[in-house]
Structure formats: C-alpha cells, structure tokens
ROZATI-291328 format. One record per residue (C-alpha): y, x, z; chain. Coordinates in steps of 0.25 Angstrom, whole numbers, plus 2048, in hexadecimal, padded with zeros to 3 digits. Last residue first. Example, Ala and Ser with C-alpha at 12.3 -4.5 7.8 and 13.67 -1.06 7.14 Angstrom:
<nodes>
NODE   y   x   z chain
NODE 7FC 837 81D     A
NODE 7EE 831 81F     A
</nodes>
This chain:
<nodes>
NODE   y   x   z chain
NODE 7D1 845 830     A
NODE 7DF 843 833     A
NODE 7E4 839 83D     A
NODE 7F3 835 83B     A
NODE 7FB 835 848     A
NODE 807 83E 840     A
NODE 806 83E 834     A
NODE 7FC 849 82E     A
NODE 804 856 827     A
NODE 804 857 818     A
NODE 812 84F 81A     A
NODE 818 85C 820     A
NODE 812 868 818     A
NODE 815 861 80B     A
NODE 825 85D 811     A
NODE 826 86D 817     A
NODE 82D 86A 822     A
NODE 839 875 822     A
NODE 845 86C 81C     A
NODE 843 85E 826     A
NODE 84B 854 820     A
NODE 843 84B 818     A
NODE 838 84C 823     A
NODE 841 845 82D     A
NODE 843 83C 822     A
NODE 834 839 822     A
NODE 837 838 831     A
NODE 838 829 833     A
NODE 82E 826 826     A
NODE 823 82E 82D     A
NODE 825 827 83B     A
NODE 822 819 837     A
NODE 816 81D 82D     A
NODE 810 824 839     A
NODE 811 818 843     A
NODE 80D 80E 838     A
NODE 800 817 836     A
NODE 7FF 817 845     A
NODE 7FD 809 847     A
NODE 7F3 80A 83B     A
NODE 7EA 815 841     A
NODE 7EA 821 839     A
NODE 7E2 829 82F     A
NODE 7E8 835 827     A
NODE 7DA 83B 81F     A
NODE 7DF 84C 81D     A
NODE 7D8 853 813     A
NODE 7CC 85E 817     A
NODE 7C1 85A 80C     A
NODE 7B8 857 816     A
NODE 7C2 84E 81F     A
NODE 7C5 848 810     A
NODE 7B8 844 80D     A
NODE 7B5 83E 81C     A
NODE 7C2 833 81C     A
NODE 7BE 831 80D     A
NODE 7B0 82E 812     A
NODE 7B6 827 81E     A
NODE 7BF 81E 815     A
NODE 7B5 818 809     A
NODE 7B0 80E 814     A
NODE 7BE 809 817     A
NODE 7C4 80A 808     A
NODE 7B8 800 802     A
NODE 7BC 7F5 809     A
NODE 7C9 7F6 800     A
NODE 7C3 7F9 7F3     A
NODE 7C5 807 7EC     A
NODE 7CE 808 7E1     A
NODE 7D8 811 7E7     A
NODE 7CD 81B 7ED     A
NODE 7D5 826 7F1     A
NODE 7E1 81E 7F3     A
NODE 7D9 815 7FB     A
NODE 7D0 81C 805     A
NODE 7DE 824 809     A
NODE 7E5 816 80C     A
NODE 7DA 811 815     A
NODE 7E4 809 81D     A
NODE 7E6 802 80F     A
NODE 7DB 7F8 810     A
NODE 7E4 7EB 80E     A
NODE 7EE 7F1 81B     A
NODE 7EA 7E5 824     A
NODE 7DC 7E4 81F     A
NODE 7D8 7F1 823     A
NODE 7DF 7F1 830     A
NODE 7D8 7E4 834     A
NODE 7CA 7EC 830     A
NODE 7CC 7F8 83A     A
NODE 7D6 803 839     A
NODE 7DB 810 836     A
NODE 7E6 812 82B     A
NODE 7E5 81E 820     A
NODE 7F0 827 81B     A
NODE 7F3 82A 80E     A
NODE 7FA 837 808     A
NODE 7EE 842 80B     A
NODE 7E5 838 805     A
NODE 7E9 834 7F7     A
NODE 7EE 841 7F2     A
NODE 7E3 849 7F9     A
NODE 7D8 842 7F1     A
NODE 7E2 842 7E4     A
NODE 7E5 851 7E2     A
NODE 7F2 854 7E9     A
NODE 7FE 857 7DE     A
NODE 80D 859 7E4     A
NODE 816 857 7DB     A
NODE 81D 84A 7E2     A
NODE 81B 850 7F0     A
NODE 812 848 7F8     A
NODE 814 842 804     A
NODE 80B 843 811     A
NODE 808 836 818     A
NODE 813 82E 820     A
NODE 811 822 81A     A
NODE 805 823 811     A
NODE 7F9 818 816     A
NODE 801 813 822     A
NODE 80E 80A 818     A
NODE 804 803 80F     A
NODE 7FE 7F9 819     A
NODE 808 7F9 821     A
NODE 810 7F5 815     A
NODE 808 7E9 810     A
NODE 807 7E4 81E     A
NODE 817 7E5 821     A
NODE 81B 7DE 813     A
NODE 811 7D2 812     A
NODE 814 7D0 822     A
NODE 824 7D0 81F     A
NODE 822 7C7 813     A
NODE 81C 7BD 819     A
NODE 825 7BD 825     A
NODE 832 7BD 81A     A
NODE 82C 7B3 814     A
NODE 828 7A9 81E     A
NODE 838 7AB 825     A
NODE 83C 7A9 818     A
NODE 835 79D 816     A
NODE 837 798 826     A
NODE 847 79A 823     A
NODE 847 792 815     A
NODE 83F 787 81C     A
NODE 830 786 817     A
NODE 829 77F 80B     A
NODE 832 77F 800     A
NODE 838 78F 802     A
NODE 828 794 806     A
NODE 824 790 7F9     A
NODE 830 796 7F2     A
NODE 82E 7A2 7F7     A
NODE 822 7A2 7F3     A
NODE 822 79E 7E6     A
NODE 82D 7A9 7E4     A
NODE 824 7B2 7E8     A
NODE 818 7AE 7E1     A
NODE 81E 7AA 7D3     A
NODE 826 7B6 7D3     A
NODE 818 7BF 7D4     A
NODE 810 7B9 7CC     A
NODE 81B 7B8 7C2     A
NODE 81D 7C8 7C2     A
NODE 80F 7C9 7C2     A
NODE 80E 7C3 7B5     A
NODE 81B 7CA 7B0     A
NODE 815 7D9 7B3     A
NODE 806 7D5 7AF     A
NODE 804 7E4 7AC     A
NODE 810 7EC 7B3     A
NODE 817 7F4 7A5     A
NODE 825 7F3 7AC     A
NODE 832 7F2 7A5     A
NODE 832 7E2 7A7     A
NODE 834 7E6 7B4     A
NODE 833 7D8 7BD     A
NODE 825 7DC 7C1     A
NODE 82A 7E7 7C8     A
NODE 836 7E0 7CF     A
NODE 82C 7D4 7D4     A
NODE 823 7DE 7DA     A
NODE 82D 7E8 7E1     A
NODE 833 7DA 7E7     A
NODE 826 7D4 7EC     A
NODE 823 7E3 7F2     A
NODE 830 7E5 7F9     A
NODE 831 7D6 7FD     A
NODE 824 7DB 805     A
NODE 82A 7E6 809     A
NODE 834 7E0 810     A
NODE 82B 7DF 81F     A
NODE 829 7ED 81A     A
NODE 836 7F2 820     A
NODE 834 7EE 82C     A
NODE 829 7F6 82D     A
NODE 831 803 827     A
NODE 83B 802 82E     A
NODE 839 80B 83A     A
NODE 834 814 830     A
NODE 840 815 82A     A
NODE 845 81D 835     A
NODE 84A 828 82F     A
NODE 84B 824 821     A
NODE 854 818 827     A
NODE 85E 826 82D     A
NODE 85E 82D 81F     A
NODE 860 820 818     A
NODE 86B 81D 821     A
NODE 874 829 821     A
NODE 873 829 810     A
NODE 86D 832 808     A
NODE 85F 82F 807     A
NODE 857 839 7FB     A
NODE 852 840 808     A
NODE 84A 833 80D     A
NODE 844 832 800     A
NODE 841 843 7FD     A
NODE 839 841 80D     A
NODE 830 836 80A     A
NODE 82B 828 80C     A
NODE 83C 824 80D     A
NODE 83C 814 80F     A
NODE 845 80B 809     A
NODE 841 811 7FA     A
NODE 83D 81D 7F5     A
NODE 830 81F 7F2     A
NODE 825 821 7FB     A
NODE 81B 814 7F8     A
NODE 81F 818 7E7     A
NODE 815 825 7E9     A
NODE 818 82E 7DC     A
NODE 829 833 7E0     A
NODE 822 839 7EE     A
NODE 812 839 7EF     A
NODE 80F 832 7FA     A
NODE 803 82A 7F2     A
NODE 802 831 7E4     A
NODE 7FC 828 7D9     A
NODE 7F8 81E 7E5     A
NODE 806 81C 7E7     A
NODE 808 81B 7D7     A
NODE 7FE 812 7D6     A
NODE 804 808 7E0     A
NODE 811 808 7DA     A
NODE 809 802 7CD     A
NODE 800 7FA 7D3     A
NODE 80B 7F3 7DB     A
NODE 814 7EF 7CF     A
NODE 808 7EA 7C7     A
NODE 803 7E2 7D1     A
NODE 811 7DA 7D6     A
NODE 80E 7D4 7E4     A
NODE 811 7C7 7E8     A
NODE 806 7C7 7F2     A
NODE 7FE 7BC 7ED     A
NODE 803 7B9 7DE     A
NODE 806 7C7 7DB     A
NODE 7FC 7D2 7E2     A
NODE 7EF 7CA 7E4     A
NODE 7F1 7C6 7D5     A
NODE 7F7 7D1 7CF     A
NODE 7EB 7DA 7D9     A
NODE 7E0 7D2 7D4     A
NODE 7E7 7D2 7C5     A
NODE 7E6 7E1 7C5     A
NODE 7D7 7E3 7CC     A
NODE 7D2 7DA 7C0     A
NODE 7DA 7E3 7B5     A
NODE 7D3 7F1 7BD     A
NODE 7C5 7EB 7BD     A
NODE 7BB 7F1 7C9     A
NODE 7C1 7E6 7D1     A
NODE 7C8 7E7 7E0     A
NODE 7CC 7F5 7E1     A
NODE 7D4 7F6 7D4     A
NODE 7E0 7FC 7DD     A
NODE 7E8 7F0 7D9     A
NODE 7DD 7E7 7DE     A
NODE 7DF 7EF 7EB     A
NODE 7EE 7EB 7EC     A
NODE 7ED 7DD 7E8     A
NODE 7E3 7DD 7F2     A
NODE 7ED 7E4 7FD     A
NODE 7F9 7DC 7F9     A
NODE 7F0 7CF 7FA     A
NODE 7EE 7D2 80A     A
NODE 7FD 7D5 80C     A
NODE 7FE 7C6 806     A
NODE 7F5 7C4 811     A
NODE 7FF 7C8 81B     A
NODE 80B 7C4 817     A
NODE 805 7B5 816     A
NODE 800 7B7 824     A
NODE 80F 7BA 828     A
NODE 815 7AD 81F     A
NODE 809 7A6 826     A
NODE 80E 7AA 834     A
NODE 81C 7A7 831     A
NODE 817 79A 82D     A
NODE 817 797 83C     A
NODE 824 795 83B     A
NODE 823 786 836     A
NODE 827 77E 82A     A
NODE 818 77C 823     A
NODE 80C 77F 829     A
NODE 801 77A 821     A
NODE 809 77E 814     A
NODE 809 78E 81A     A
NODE 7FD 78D 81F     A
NODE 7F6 789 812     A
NODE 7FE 794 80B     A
NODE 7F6 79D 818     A
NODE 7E9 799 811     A
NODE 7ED 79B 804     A
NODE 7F1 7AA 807     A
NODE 7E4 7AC 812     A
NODE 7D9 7A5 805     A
NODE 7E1 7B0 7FA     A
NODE 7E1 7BB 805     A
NODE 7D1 7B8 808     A
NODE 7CB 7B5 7FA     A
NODE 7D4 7C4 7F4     A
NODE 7CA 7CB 801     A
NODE 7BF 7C3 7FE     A
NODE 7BF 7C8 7EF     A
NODE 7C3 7D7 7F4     A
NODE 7B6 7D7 7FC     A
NODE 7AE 7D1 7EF     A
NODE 7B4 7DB 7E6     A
NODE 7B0 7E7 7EF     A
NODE 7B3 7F2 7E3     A
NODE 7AB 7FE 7E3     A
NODE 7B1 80C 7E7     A
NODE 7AA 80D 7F3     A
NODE 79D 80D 7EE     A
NODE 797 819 7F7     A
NODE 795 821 7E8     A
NODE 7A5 81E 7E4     A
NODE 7AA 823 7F3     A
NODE 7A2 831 7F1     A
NODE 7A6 832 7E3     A
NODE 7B5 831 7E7     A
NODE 7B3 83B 7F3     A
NODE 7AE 843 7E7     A
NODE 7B9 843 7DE     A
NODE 7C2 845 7EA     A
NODE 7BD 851 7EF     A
NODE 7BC 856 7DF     A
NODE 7CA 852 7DF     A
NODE 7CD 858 7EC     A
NODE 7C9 867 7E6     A
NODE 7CD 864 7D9     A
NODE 7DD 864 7E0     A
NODE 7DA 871 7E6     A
NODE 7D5 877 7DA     A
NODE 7E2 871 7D3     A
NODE 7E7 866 7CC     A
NODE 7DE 85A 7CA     A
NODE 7DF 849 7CE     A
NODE 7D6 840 7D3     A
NODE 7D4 833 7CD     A
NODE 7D7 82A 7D7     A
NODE 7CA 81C 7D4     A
NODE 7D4 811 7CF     A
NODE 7E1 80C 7D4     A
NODE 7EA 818 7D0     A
NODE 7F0 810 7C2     A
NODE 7F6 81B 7B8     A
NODE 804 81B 7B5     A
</nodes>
C-alpha cells in the first residue's frame, strides 16, 4: 500500500480526467512558488513545547489537589489536550512537521503513544486509505460498517427490526456515542500492535509504549484517588478526548457525496467534492487541530497546519474558476448536517427511483457552495 502523506500525485484516465489534472498540476505550482508547502518547524516546535508544558502542568494539579471533585475538572482538561497531541501526532504523520520522512515517524510514535495512547502504525495506515479514496465505499475505513451505517448498501445489509429502526435515528446517537470512542481508539491501537501477523514498523515498541501508558495510568489514578473519583476521572477524561477528536472528524465528510466503489474521479475532484469545510476564527482552529479546512488538506496532505488558512481562498477562487463545487459551513451547522444525514441515510437505502450518483451529487442542505 503506498503512503498518501506526501505531495497527491494526480491520477489519468480520460480527456476529461487530464483536464483537472492539468487544473490540478497548476493550482499545485501556484501554492509551491507562494511557499506554502514549506515546513514551519519553529510554530510546530511551540506548539509540541505548549501541550508537553499544559500535560505536566495539569499532573501537578492533579497531586496538588489530591482526593476532591474538582479533579474532574483536570480529568476534562486532560481530555482536551491529549486531543491536542492527537492532532500533532496527526500532522507529523502526514510528514508536515520535518522535511524527513523517518524524523516525522517517531514525532508522531511519540506524540501518538506515550502521550495520547495512540498506536502510529495502526492510525497511518487507516488513515492512508481514507485519504486514498475519502467516501469512497469498501476504500474509505471512516464508512465502514460498524455501529453506525455511513451509507445506504450498510443500512440494507441490516436484517433485524432494531438495526433498521437505530439506522434511522442513529444520528441521535452519534455524540453519545463518541464519548466511547476514546476506548475505541485505545482498543483498535492495542489490537493492532498485538498482531504478530502485521508488518507495522516498531510494532512491539509501540506495543510497550502503549501498555505501559495506559496501564500506568490507570494505575496512578487507583493509588492516589478513591476507586469511584478514579473512574469517575477516567471516564470524564476519556469522554472529552473521545467528543473533541470526533467532532473534529465527524463535519469534514458526514453527510457529503459517496462514491461508488468503481467509480474513478481525477484526484482535484476526488479530494474536494467529498469534504466539507468548517467556518470559523482561531478558537475554532485550535479546537478541531486545523481540520476545519479539510479541503486545503486532502489536496495538500503534507502541508503545514498554519499554512492551510492562507492556502484556502486561492483554492476557494481556483475552483470557483474551474466550475467545482467549495462546501463551506458554519460548525453548528455542520453538526446539524451530519445529525440529519445519518437519520435518513436509511431513508436513502430504501427509496428505488432516487438515482444514488444524481442524489449525493446534490449540496447538503444549509451548505454554502461557491
């Protein structure tokens, strides 16, 4: 499988399709001479400096305090900035903080095991695979089966009375839901490095980073809290960590067109018609780790993150000129649109004379299309 965490290398197969390649190839030029694909070494350096100095910081708290409820509020803080490291680990991944592929590697094992809990290995390779066809149904692993049906075939292949009347109103579910994903993540990671059949890289190393920080913490918080402030610090912590990493991923696809598995789209449409930007200022940035611009990075995965604001309104403008749709919404009603696509997506399943390519090629509802 070949790693998607470079510069896209666009793709050919008909006039049509060279068309946008050529689009594409020089939109890429265009980015590359303003200097956008450079790396920011010194803003990612403060950035690792701050969520290493806010993580000991709030272990200070946590022994200062001692046995009272208000460490609920450190187990809530702790949730958030290990969201903080999952987004570093997730851009070292992406080879956006050093120009060397090995030193962006251990950056995100590092900033991905020992601080977030996260297996490396396991993430880069699901996460290639979304970025090797996002939306795309039996490539993209962010719709397959699983609790919730993404698309139509899934919520068909559900027999029982129950599955079909959860996958209608799943999307009632789906934040409560993500207050598990955190255990979802920290399980997913431990099972892969786990597999002695797998071929990860540094597969046993990260497999003891991993235990030793989970099972060091847990035990910390056992020894120096009563059992029911220790779950109760555990299961806030890991609550925050779950919600803010999926509503962070949740707005940029949910609810956007999907794509047929043999259907082939030239690589600028590929990436954009299927992602959906987020509006917002600087606190919106920081809470979704730069994500919000979701088009600006899947068409430039190796970009740095403060790069991926200033490189928006000259993609925004490419592809006004080049006549494809640019989905752009506010984050409240990115939730809202996420909410009411996985209620109907059964709906969809079931509806015999909506053409499916003709039906998700259409805008979601309340999203701004320039």
């Amino acid at each position: 499988m070949s790693v998607q965490t470079g510069e896209p290398q666009p793709t050919t197969t008909t006039t049509e399709t060279e068309t946008y390649t050529g689009r594409f190839s020089e939109l890429l030029a265009d980015v590359r001479a303003r200097g956008l694909l450079k790396r920011r070494r010194g803003w990612y350096a403060l950035q690792i400096a701050l969520a290493i100095g806010a993580f000991a910081g709030l272990w200070v708290a946590f022994f200062a305090i001692g046995t009272s409820w208000w460490q609920l509020a450190v187990a809530a803080a702790m949730g958030a900035v290990l969201t903080q490291f999952g987004f570093l680990g997730h851009d070292a991944a992406h080879r956006q903080i050093f120009t060397s592929g090995s030193a962006n590697a251990w950056a995100a094992r590092v900033l991905s095991g020992p601080f977030a809990g996260l297996s490396y290995g396991w993430w880069r390779a699901k996460h290639n695979m979304h970025h090797k066809g996002p939306n795309q149904e039996e490539v993209d692993p962010d719709i397959a089966p699983g609790a919730l049906a993404f698309t139509p075939a899934i919520v068909q292949q559900r027999r029982s009375a129950f599955g079909r009347w959860f996958a209608d109103h799943q999307g009632w579910f789906f934040f409560p839901l993500l207050t598990l994903e955190g255990l979802n993540l920290h399980y997913a990671s431990v099972r892969s490095t786990m597999d002695r059949t797998s071929r990860q890289p540094w597969r046993r190393l990260e497999l003891a980073l991993i235990i030793t920080r989970l099972v060091g913490y847990v035990a910390v918080l056992l020894i120096f809290l009563p059992i029911g402030m220790a779950v109760a610090f555990f299961a806030v912590q890991m609550a925050v960590f779950g919600v803010m990493l999926g509503m962070s991923f949740a707005p940029n696809h949910k609810g956007m067109p999907i794509v047929p598995r043999d259907m082939r789209l030239d690589f600028l449409r590929r990436q954009v018609l299927v992602s959906r930007n987020v509006r917002g200022g600087p606190l919106t940035d920081m809470l979704m780790g730069g994500l919000n611009y979701q088009i600006e990075h899947h068409l430039f995965p190796s970009m740095a993150r403060p790069h991926l604001k200033k490189v928006q309104p000259i993609v925004r403008a490419y592809c006004a000129r080049a006549g494809i749709p640019y989905t752009e919404v506010g984050l409240v009603k990115s939730y809202g649109i996420v909410v009411d696509y996985l209620n109907h997506v059964g709906l969809r399943a079931r509806d015999p004379f909506d053409c499916p390519l003709a039906a998700q090629l259409r805008a979601p509802a309340g999203a701004t299309l320039t």
